[in-house]
C-alpha positions in Angstrom: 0.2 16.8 -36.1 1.9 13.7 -37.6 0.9 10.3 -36.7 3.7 9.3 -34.5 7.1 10.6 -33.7 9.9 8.4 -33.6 12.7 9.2 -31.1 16.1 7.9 -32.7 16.7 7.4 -36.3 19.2 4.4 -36.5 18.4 1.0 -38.5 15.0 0.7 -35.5 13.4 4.1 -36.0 14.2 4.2 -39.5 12.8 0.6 -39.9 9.7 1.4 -38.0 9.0 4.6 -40.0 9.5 3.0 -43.3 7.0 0.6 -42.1 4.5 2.9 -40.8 4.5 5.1 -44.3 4.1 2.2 -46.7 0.6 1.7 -44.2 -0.5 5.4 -45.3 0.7 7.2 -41.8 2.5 10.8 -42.0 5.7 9.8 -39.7 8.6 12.5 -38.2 11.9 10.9 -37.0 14.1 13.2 -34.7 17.3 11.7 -34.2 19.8 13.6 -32.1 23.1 13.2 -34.1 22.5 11.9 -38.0 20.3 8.8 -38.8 22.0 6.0 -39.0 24.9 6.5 -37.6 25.6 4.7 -34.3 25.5 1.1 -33.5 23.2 0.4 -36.8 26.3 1.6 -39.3 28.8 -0.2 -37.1 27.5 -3.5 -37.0 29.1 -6.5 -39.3 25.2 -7.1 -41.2 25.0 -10.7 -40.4 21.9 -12.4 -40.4 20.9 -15.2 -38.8 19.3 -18.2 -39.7 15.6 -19.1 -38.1 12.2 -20.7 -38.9 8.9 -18.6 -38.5 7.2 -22.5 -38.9 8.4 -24.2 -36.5 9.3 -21.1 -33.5 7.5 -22.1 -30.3 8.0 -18.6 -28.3 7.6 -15.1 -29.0 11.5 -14.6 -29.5 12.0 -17.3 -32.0 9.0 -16.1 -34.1 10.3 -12.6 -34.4 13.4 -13.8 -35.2 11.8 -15.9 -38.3 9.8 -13.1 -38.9 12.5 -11.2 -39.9 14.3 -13.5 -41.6 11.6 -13.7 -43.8 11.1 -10.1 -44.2 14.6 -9.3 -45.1 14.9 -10.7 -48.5 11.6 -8.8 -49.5 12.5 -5.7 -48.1 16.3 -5.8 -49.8 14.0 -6.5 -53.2 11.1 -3.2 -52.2 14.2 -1.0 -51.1 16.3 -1.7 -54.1 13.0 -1.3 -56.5 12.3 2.5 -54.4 15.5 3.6 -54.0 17.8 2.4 -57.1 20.0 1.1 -54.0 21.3 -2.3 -53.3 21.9 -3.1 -49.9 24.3 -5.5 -50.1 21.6 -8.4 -49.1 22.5 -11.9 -50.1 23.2 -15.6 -49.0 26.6 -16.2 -48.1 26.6 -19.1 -45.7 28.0 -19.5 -42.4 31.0 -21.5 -40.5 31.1 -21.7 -36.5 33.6 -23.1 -35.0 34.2 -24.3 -31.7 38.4 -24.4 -30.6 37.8 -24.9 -26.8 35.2 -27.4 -24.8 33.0 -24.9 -23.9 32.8 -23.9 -27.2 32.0 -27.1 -28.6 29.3 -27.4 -25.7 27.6 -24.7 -26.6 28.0 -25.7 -30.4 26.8 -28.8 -29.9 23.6 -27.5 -28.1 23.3 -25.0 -31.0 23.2 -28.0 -33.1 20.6 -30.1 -31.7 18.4 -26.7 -31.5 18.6 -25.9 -35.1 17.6 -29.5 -36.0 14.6 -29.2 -33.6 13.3 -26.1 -35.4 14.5 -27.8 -39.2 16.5 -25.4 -39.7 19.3 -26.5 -42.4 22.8 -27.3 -40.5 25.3 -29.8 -40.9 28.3 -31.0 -38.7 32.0 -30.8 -40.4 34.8 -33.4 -40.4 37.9 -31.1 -40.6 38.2 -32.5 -44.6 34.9 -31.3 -45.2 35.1 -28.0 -43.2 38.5 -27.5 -45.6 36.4 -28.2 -48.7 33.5 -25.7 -47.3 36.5 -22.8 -46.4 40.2 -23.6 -47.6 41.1 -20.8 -45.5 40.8 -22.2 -42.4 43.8 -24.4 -43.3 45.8 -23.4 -40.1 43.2 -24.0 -37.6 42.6 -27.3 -39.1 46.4 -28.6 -39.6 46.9 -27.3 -36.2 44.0 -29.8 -34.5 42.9 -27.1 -33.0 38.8 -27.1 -34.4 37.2 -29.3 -32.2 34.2 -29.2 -33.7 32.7 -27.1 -37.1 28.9 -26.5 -38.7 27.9 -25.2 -42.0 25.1 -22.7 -42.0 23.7 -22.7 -46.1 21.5 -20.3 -45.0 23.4 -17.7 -42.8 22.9 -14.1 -45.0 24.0 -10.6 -45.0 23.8 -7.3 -46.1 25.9 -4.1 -45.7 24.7 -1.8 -43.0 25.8 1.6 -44.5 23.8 1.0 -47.7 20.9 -0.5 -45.7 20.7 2.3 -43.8 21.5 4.9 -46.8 18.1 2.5 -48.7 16.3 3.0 -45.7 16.7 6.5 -45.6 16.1 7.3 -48.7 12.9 5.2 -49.1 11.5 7.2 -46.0 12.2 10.3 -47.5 10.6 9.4 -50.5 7.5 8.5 -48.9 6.9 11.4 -46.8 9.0 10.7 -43.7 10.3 14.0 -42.4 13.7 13.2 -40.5 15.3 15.9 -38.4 18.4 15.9 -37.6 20.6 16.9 -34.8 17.6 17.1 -32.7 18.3 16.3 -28.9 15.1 15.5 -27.2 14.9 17.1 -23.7 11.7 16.4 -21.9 7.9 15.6 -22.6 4.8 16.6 -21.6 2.4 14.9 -20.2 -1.3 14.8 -19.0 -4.3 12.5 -18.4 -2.0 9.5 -19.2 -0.8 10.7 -22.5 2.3 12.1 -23.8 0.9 15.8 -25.2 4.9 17.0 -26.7 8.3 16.7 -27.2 10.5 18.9 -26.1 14.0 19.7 -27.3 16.0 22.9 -27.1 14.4 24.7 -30.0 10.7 23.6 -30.3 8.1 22.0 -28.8 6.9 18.7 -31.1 3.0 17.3 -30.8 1.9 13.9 -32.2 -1.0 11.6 -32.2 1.6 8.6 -30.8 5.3 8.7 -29.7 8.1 5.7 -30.2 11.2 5.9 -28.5 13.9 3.7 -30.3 17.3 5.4 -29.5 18.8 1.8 -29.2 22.0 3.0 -25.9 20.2 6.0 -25.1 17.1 5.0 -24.3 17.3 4.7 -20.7 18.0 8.0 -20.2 15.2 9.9 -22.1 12.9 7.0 -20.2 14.1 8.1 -16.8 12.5 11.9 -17.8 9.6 10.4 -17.5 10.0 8.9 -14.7 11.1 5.3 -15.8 13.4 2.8 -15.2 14.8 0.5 -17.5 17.0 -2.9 -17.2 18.9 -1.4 -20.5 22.9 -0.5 -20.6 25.5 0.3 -23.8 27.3 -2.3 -24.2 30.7 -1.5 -26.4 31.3 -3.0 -29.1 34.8 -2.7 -31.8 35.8 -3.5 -34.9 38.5 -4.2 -37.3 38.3 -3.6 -41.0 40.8 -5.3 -43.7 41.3 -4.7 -47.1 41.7 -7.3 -49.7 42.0 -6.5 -53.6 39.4 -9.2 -53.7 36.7 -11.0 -52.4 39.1 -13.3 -49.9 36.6 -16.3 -49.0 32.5 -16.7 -49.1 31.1 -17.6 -45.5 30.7 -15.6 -42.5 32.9 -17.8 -40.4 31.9 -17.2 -36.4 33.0 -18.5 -32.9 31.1 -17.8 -29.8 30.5 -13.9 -29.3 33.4 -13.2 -32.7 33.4 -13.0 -36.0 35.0 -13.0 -39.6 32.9 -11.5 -42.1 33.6 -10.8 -46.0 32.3 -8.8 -48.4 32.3 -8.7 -52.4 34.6 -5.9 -52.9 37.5 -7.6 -50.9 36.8 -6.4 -47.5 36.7 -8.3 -44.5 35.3 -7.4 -41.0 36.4 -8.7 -37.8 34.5 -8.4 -34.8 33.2 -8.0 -32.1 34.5 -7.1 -27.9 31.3 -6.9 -25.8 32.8 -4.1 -22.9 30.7 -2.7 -20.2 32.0 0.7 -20.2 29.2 3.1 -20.6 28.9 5.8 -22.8 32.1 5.3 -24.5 33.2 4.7 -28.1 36.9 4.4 -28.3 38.8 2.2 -29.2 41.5 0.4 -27.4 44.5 -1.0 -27.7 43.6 -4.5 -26.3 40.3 -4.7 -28.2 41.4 -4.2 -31.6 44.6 -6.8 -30.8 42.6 -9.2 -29.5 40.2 -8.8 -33.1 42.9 -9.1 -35.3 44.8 -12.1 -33.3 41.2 -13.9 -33.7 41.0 -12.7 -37.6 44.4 -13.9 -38.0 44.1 -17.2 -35.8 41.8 -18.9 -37.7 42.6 -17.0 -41.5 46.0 -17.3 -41.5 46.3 -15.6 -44.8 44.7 -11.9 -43.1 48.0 -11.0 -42.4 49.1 -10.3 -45.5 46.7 -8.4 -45.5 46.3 -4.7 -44.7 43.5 -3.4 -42.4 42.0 -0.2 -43.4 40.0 1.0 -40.3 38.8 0.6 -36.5 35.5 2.0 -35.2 33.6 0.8 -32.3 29.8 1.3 -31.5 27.2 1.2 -28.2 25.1 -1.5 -28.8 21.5 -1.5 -26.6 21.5 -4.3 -24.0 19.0 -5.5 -21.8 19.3 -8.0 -18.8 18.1 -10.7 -20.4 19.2 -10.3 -23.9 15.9 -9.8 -25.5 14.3 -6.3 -26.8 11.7 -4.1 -25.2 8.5 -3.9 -27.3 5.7 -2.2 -26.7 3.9 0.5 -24.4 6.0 2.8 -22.1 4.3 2.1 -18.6 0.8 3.2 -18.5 0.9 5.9 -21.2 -1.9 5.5 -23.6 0.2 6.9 -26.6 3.8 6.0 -25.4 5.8 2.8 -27.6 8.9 1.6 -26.9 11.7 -0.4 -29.6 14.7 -0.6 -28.1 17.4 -3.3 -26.6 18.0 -5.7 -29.2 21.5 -6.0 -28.2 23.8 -7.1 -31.1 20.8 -8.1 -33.3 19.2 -4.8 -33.8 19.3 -4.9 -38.1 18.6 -8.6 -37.7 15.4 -8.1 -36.3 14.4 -4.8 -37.8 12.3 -5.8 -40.3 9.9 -7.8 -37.9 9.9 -5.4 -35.2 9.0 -2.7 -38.0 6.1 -4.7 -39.0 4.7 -6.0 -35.5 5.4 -2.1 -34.0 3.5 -0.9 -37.1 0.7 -2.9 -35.6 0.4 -2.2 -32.3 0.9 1.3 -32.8 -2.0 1.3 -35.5 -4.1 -0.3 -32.9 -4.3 -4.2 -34.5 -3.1 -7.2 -33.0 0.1 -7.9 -33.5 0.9 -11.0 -35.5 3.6 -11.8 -32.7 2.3 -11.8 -29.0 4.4 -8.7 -27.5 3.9 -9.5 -23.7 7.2 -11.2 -23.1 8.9 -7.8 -24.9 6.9 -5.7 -22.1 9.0 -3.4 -20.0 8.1 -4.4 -16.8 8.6 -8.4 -17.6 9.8 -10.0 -14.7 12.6 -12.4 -16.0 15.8 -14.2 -14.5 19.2 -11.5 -14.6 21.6 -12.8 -16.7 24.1 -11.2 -18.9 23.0 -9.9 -22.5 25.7 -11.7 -24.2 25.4 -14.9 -22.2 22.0 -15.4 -22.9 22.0 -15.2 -26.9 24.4 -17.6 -26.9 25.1 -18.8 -30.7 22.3 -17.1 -31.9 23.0 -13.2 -31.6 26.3 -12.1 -33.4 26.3 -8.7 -34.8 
């Protein structure tokens, strides 16, 4: 009987796992299609900048949690694994073309200088100097207002996830793939197996973290959760080159490069359900935005569209924690469009909990049952969430 059983191997199980088997604990992932593979691979790989020292809330110190974590686990991943995941500081633009835009960048501001985190308003000269490719925006009059980011960073999700798969497997982790999980039993407040269609799985503790399609395998045992997929597509170009350094951003979209010459654009945020495609509209609308502020993008070619079901909750932060009143039962899921962003620290405080510490990070506003205003995902991560 292995010490817990993770339910969904994208870039949350795998995380969690990874964590729990550098602790000593024998882990089994079951992930019903092939780890890795859903919204974790199809995300852009930004992250964020924020400040474990100065957060004042629960959200803001998992965020700097994570930021933290990220650089040492791109170092222990790389060291394990002979795999580079693409991790490194690239800096960050957003710009604002519209009032509320430059509302909500000007708020975005004043918070990062609250929580000293390094930011710095651009003249259009000095945006030009930061990005030369933003020349048409900028000629045009159309940036109302611009801030540098020195400390914005990335990685690549496919070799993240590939590193993180490979260091689980190396330290014991069994992952099964192409496992759909059907049902559970339980008794006396505990969950005693997991059922799928060809076996029946026991374990000392259970963690469901199958980001879109949690909700579902909740409701078999009888719960509800605020939690929807929330679409989002992509755009992939192909330059012979790397084309420009920053991640350049505005509102909810994004322009992101990479060494090897390729460029990602991103990202629709569609209420549709359970589906993937892509559409017409979306991928227009990507590459109008690409092209709108690069100018130079159309020349040119784009080498692929994907799109992927990102895990939203009502109020745009994750679940963490117990499921209900089930002694054994834990719960990682609905980080929305910052699900690799905040990996690393929900790994670690998840880790905890399950293991029976205190978690470094006080969990209770990640609860399930939190009662919290209803707003929309996107609408309350604001500046802050844009994979």
């Amino acid at each position: 009987m292995v010490d817990c059983l993770i339910i969904g191997g994208g870039v949350i199980g795998l995380s969690l796992a990874y964590e729990m088997a550098r602790q000593g604990q024998e882990v089994r992932i079951l992930e019903r299609n092939e780890p890795g593979q859903e919204a974790s691979w199809a995300g852009a790989g930004i992250l964020s900048t924020a400040n474990l020292d100065t957060a004042t809330d629960p959200y803001e110190q998992l965020r700097g949690l994570s930021v933290q974590l990220h650089s040492c686990w791109a170092e222990q991943l790389r060291e394990e694994t002979g795999i580079d995941n693409g991790y490194h500081c690239c800096g960050g633009i957003r710009v604002a073309r519209s009032k509320e835009e430059h509302t909500n960048l000007q708020e975005t501001f004043h918070w990062y200088s609250q929580h000293k985190i390094p930011a710095r308003e651009l003249t259009p000269q000095e945006l030009l100097e930061v990005e030369p490719r933003l020349a048409l925006p900028v000629h045009q009059n159309q940036i109302l207002s611009a801030l540098h980011l020195p400390l914005e960073s990335q990685l690549r999700n496919p070799r993240h996830l590939k590193a993180l798969i490979a260091a689980c497997l190396k330290r014991g982790v069994e992952i099964s793939s192409g496992t759909v999980v059907e049902d559970f039993e339980i008794r006396h407040g505990r969950v005693e197996a997991v059922k799928s269609a060809t076996s029946t799985i026991k374990a000392k503790n259970v963690c469901i973290t199958s980001g879109a399609w949690s909700r579902p395998l909740l409701e078999r045992i009888g719960v509800s959760l605020g939690l929807k997929p929330i679409r989002g597509q992509m755009v992939l170009f192909k330059a012979p080159k790397r084309f420009f350094q920053p991640v350049i951003s505005e509102g909810p979209r994004y322009i992101v490069p990479r060494d090897d010459g390729r460029i990602l654009a991103g990202s629709t945020e569609e209420d549709v359900g359970y589906v993937k495609q892509n559409t017409a509209s979306g991928i227009t609308g990507l590459t109008r935005f690409a092209l709108g502020l690069v100018e130079d993008l159309a020349q040119v070619p784009v080498e692929r569209t994907w799109s992927g079901l990102r895990p939203g909750s009502l109020d745009g932060k994750p679940f963490l924690g117990r499921v209900a009143d089930l002694e054994n039962a834990f719960l990682a899921t609905g980080h929305f469009r910052s699900g690799l962003f905040l990996s690393t620290g929900t790994a670690v405080v998840l880790q905890q909990l399950i293991a029976g510490e205190q978690p470094e990070i006080d969990l209770t506003p990640f609860q399930m049952d939190r009662s919290r205003p209803v707003v929309t995902a996107c609408k309350s991560l604001g500046q802050k969430g844009l994979a």
